[in-house]
N, C-alpha and C positions, 0 to 999 in steps of 0.2 A: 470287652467280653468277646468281640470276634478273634482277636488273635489267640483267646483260651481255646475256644472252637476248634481256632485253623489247626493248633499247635496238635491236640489230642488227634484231629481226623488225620494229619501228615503220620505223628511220630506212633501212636499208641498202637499194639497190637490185640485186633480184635478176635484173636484167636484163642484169647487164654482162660480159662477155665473161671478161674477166679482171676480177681485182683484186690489188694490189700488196699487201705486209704487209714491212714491215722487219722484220729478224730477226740479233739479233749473236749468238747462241747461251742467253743468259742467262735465268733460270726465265721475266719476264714476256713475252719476246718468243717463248718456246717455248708459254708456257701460250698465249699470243693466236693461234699458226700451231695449234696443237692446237683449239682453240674454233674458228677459223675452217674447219680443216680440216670438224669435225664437222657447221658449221653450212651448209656448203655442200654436202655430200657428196653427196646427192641430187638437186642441181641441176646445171645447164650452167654454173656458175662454174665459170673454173679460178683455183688460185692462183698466185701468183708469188713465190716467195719471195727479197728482195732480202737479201742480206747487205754488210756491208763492212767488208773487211779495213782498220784503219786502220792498221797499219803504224806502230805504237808499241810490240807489246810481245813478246816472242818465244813467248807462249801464243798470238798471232793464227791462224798458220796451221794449229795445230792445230784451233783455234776453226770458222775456217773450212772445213776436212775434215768436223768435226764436222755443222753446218748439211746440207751436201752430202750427206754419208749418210744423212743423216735424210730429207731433201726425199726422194731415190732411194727409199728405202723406203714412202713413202705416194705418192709418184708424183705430187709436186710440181712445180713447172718454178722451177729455179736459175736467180739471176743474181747475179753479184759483182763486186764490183771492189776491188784493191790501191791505197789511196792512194796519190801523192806527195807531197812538201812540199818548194818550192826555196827557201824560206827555213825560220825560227824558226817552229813550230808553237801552233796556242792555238785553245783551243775552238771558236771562234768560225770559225775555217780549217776545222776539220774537220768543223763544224757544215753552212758551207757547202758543203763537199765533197760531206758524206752527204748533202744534200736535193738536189743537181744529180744526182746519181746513180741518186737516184729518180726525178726528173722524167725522167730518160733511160728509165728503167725503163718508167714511165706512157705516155712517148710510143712505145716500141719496140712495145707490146700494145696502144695506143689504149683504155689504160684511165684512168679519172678517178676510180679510188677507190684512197686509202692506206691501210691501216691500221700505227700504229703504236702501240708495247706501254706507252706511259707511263701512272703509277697514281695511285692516290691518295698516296702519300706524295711522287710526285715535285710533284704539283699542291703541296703545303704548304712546302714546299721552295722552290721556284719563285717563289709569295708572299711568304714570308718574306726571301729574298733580295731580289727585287726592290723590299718595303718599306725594306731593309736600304742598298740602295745608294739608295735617296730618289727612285725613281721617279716618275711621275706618276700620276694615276690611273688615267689607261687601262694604263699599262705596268703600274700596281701588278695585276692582271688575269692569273690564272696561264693553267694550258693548258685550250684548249678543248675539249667531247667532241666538236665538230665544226669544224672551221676549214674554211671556204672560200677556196679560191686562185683563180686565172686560170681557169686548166683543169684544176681539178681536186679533188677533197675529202677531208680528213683526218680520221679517224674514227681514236678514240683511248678503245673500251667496256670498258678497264681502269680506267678513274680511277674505276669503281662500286668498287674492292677496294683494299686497301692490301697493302703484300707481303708481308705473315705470309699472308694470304689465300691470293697467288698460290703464297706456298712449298706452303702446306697443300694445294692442288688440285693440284697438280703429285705432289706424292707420293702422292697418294690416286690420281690417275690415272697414276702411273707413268712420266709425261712424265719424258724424259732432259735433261739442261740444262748450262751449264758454269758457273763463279765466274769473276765478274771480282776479281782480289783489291786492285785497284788501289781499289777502291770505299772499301779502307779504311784508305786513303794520306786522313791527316787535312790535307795539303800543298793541296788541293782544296778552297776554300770550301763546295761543296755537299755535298762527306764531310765537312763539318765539322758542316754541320746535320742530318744525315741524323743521324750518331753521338752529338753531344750534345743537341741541341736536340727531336728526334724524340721519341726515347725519355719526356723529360718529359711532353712534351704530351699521348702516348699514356697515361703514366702517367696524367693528370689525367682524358684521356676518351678511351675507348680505339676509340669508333668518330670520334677529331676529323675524319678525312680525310671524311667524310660531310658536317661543319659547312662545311669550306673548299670545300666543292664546292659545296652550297647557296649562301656567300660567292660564288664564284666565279658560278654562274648567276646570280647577282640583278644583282654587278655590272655583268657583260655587259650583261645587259637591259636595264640603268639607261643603258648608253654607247650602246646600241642607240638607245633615245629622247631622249636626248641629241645622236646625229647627226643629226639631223633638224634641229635649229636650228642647228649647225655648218655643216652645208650649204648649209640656206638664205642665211646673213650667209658663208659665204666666196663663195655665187657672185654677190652681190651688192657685193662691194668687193675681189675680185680679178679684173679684164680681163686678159689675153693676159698673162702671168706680169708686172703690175703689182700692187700695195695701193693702195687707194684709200686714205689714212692720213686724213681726215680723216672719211667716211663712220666707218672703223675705231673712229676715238678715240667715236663716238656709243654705241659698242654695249655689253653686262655686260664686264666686267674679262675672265671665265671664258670667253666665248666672243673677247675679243681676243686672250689668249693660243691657243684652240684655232686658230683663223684662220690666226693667224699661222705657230704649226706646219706646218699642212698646206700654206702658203704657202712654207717655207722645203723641206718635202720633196717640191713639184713642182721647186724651183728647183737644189739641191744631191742630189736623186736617191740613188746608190748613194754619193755622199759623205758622207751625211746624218750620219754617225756623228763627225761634227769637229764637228757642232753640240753643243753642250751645254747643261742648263737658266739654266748661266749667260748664257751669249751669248741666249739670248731674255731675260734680264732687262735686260742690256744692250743689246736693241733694243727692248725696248718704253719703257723710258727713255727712247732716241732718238727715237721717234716720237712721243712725249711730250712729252718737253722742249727736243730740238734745233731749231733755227730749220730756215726754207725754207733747199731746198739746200747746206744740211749734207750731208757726209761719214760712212760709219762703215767701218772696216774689219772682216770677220769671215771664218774662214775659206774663201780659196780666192775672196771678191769681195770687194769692195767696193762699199757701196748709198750711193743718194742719193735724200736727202728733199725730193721738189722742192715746186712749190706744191701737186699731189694729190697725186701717187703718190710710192710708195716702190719703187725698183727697183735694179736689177745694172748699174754704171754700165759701159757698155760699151767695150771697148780696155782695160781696167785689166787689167794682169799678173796673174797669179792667185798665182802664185809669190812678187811684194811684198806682203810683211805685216806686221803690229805690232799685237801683243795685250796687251791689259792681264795681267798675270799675278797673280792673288791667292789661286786654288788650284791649278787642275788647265787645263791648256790642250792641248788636240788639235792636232798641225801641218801641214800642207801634206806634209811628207815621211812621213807615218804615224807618226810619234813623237810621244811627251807628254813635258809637264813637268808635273810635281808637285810642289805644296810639302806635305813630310813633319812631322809632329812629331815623330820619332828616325829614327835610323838609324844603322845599323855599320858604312856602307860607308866606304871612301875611294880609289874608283876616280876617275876623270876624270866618271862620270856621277853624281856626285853634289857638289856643293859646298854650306860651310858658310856665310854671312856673317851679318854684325853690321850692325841698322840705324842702329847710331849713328855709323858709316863712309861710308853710302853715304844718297842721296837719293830716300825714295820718293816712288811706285810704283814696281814695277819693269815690265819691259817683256821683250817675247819680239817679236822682228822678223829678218828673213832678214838675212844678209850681205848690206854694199852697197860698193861701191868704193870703195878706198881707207880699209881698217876695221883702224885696229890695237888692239891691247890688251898689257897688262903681264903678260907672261908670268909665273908662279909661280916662284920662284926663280930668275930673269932680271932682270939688269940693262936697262933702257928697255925701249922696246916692239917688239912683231913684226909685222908685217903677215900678219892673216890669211892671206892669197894665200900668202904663202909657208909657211906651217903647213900647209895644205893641199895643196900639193905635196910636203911635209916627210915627211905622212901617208898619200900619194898615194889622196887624196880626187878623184871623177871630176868633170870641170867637171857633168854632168847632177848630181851631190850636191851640189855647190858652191852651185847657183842657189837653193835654198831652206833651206839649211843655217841653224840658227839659233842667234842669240848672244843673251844675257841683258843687259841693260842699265837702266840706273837714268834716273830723269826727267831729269837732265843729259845724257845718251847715254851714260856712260860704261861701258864695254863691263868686266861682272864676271864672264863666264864662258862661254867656247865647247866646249858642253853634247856629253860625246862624247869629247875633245881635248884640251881643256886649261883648266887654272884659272889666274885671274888673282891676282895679290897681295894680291884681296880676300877670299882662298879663307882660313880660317880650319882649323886642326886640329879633327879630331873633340872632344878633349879642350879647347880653348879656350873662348871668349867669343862666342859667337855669338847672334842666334835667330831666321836663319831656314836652311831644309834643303830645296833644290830636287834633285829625280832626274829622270833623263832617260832614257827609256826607248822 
């Protein structure tokens, strides 16, 4: 608890009117409004306590009573908010939910300081996954004690403690708090590590969260001086969102791909998430090996490699597309394809086929007129257009709607809808397994 102390008294500025502090009712975000409470008490801060109901589980609103009565009694200032979801919900929705919530919060009191309660076990956690799904190195890079945004900074002086820590001060200080029990729904990749994976490493060393924090501040440091030469070679071979590609091809391997990243997220913005580390292998490939004025499709543009630059060839539909498909592909309409090694399903969003049937590569490209395929259990073929009316699919879903097909074109699956003849039984001869999600 001394380095929570040090860390607020060094880095925190006690100048600020308000400060915000998330708070969902649970031991670390009660221990952090208790800490912060104490540590303010005597000054002109006020606090804010942000809560949000997310509107997943029927403990919420007691949850949120809870938070409320508590604020009341220390003479806190409440703010809340009930999600909604007009579609299928997923972390990442509600992730962005609760940070708009906050920034509303920061901008209603003109304050620029957040605190929120994440600890040292979530940092290991955090790591471990993001090693887990193959990150990069800046992404492999867990939470920071400080993040700076636009307008505003994230202060996070729990990751000094792991949560045995935070239980133990909580009951020594008689802080009230509630149980998420959902935490330990092992259905959640991060309760999966939390439950089995934790526990080992604590076994091994029981202050690790200490190690991965160290980890974790060195890395940063290292990306910190490391953007200094990124900087430098991106503002020197990217003009007004063009690549200079030949400047490019001059520079370390390590700094072509970082370039080119930062390249791709001035250009695709809040789309950025259709990129994936594949499709940057597959353009620096292109800017490699593709002749002048070559073509490439990737989600949502199409670039071309002229004599210098590499750019968004303009007038190109963003909605026509054709993706290599070899594992995992992002689409235009929010959906993925995935090719799986098993699976139990045998809905319409999954099919089986055999590559000794069909002609690889295979290919992911939107519907285009006059596009039929062999229905599953159908005599000849169907015209899309009419399965989609069949299904009464809206012309706005129609336009970027996407069918599977082999280096001949021949169309083996409208992912969603229907399987073609080349759709194999779970139990048969197959080996490959695409999902469509």
């Amino acid at each position: 608890m001394e380095e929570v102390l040090r860390f607020l008294k060094e880095e925190i500025n006690r100048e600020e009117r308000y400060v915000v502090v998330g708070v969902s009712g649970g031991a670390d975000s009660m221990v952090l409004l208790d800490i912060l409470y104490h540590f303010f008490q005597n000054s002109s801060v006020q606090l804010v306590c942000a809560h949000v109901h997310h509107n997943l589980r029927k403990e919420s609103d007691e949850e949120q009573k809870f938070v409320e009565q508590y604020c009341q009694t220390k003479e806190i200032l409440f703010e809340t908010i009930k999600l909604q979801y007009e579609g299928k919900f997923t972390e990442k929705i509600g992730r962005d939910k609760r940070y708009q919530f906050f920034e509303d919060t920061l901008q209603k009191y003109h304050s620029h300081s957040l605190f929120l309660a994440h600890h040292g076990d979530d940092l290991i956690e955090t790591i471990l996954m993001k090693i887990g799904r193959g990150s990069t190195l800046r992404g492999a890079s867990g939470i920071s004690l400080i993040s700076y945004r636009e307008n505003y900074v994230i202060y996070r002086p729990l990751l000094f403690l792991d949560k045995q820590a935070i239980y133990t001060y909580a009951n020594e200080k008689q802080i009230p708090y509630v149980e998420d029990y959902s935490n330990q729904d092992e259905h959640y990749t991060r309760n999966r590590y939390r439950l089995q994976v934790l526990p080992f490493l604590k076994k091994e060393q029981p202050n690790i969260h200490r190690k991965y924090l160290e980890y974790n501040n060195q890395l940063q440091e290292l990306l910190r001086y490391v953007e200094k030469d990124i900087e430098m070679s991106y503002n020197k071979i990217v003009v007004d969102k063009k690549l200079n590609w030949q400047e490019w091809l001059e520079i370390d391997p390590f700094l072509q791909k970082e370039v080119l990243r930062r390249f791709l997220a001035t250009i695709y913005e809040e789309k950025l998430d259709a990129i994936t580390a594949k499709h940057v292998e597959l353009l620096i490939s292109f800017l490699t090996n593709a002749k002048q004025n070559s073509v490439m499709d990737l989600p949502y543009f199409r670039w071309k490699k002229g004599p210098t630059y590499l750019e968004v060839m303009r007038g190109f539909n963003p909605l026509d597309y054709e993706f290599l498909l070899e594992s995992v592909v992002n689409l235009p309409n929010q959906h993925t394809i995935e090719v799986l090694k098993e699976s139990e399903e045998t809905s319409n969003y999954v099919t089986y086929l055999s590559s000794a049937e069909i002609t690889l590569p295979l290919m992911v490209r939107n519907v285009r007129k006059g596009d039929k395929m062999s229905v599953k259990n159908m005599q000849g073929h169907k015209k899309i257009g009419d399965i989609f009316t069949d299904e009464k699919i809206s012309m706005e879903e129609r336009i970027c709607w996407p069918v599977v097909v082999d280096k001949k074109g021949t169309i083996l699956w409208l992912p969603g809808l229907k399987k073609t003849q080349f759709d194999r039984k779970k139990d048969g001869i197959y080996d490959i397994i695409l999902k469509y999600y």
